[in-house]
C-alpha positions in Angstrom: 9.8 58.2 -53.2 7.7 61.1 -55.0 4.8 59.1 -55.6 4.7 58.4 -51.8 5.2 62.6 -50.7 2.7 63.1 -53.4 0.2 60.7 -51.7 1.1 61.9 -48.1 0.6 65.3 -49.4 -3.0 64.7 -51.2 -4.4 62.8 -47.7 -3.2 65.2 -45.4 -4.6 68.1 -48.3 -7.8 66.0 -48.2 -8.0 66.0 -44.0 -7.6 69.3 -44.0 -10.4 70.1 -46.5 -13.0 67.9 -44.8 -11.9 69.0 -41.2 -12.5 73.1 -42.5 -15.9 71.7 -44.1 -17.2 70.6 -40.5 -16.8 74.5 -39.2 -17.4 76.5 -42.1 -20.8 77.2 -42.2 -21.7 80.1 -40.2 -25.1 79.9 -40.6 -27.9 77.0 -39.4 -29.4 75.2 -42.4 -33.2 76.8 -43.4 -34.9 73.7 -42.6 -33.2 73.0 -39.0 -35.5 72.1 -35.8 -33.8 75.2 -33.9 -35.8 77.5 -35.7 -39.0 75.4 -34.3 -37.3 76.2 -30.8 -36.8 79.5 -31.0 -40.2 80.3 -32.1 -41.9 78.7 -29.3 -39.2 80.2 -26.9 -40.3 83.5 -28.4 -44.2 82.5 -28.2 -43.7 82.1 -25.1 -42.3 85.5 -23.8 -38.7 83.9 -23.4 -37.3 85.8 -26.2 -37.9 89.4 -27.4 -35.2 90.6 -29.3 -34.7 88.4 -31.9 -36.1 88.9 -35.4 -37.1 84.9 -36.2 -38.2 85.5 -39.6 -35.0 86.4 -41.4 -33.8 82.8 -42.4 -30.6 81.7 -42.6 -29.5 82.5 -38.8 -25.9 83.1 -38.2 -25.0 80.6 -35.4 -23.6 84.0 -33.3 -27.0 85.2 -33.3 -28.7 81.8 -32.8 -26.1 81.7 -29.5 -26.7 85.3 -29.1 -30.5 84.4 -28.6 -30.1 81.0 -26.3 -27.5 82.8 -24.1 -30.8 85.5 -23.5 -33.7 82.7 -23.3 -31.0 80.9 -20.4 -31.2 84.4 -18.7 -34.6 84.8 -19.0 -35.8 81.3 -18.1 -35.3 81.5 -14.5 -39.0 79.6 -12.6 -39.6 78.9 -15.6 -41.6 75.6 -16.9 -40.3 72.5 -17.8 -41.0 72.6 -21.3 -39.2 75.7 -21.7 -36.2 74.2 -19.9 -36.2 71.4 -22.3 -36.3 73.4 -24.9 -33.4 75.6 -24.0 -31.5 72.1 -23.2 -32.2 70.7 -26.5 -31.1 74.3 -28.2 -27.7 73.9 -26.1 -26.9 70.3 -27.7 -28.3 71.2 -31.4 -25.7 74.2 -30.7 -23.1 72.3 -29.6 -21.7 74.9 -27.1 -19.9 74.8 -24.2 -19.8 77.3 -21.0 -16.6 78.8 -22.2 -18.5 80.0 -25.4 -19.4 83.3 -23.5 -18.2 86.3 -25.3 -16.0 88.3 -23.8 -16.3 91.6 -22.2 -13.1 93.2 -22.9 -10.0 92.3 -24.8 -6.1 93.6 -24.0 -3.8 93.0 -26.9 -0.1 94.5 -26.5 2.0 94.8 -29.4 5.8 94.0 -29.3 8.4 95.0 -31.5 11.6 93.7 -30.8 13.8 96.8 -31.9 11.9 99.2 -29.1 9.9 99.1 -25.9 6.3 96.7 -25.1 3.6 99.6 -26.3 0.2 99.1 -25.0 -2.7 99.4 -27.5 -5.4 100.9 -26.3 
């Protein structure tokens, strides 16, 4: 019966591991094609406040800097399109990605009243 927990234990120890591995890296890898994108989005006047030639990106900032190219890109060509589309699938990211504007948080303590944080 131990040897059994001890095996359910290490598999679902293992799962765990490999599922954190999937999402832990924050930033893209050096030699990824987004940089590539983002340099002609920026050659191209679609981007002008990133700074392209610090390597690693964090993926916030690599977000941060397709969520501005979508705003910019508005008549633009079809090659930039494509490359904005092809930034949004190497991303992975969804429409609900947008960051929020404000956040309320209340804190509750169960021996006294709701207190609002502010």
């Amino acid at each position: 019966m131990s040897t059994i927990r001890l095996l359910v234990v290490l598999a679902w120890t293992f799962a765990l591991l490999k599922a954190s591995f999937l999402f832990a890296s924050t930033y893209l890898d050096v030699a990824d094609e987004i940089y590539y994108n983002f340099s002609r989005l920026e050659a191209e006047g679609i981007i002008t406040s990133g700074l392209l030639s610090t390597k690693p990106m964090s993926r916030k900032e690599a977000i941060r800097l397709l969520h501005e190219a979508e705003s910019k890109s508005a008549g633009s060509s079809e090659f930039i399109n494509d490359l904005i589309r092809s930034l949004r699938e190497q991303l992975k990211i969804e429409e609900s990605s947008r960051t929020a504007g404000t956040m309320y948080i209340k804190y509750v303590n169960t021996n006294s009243q709701v207190h609002a944080l502010t």
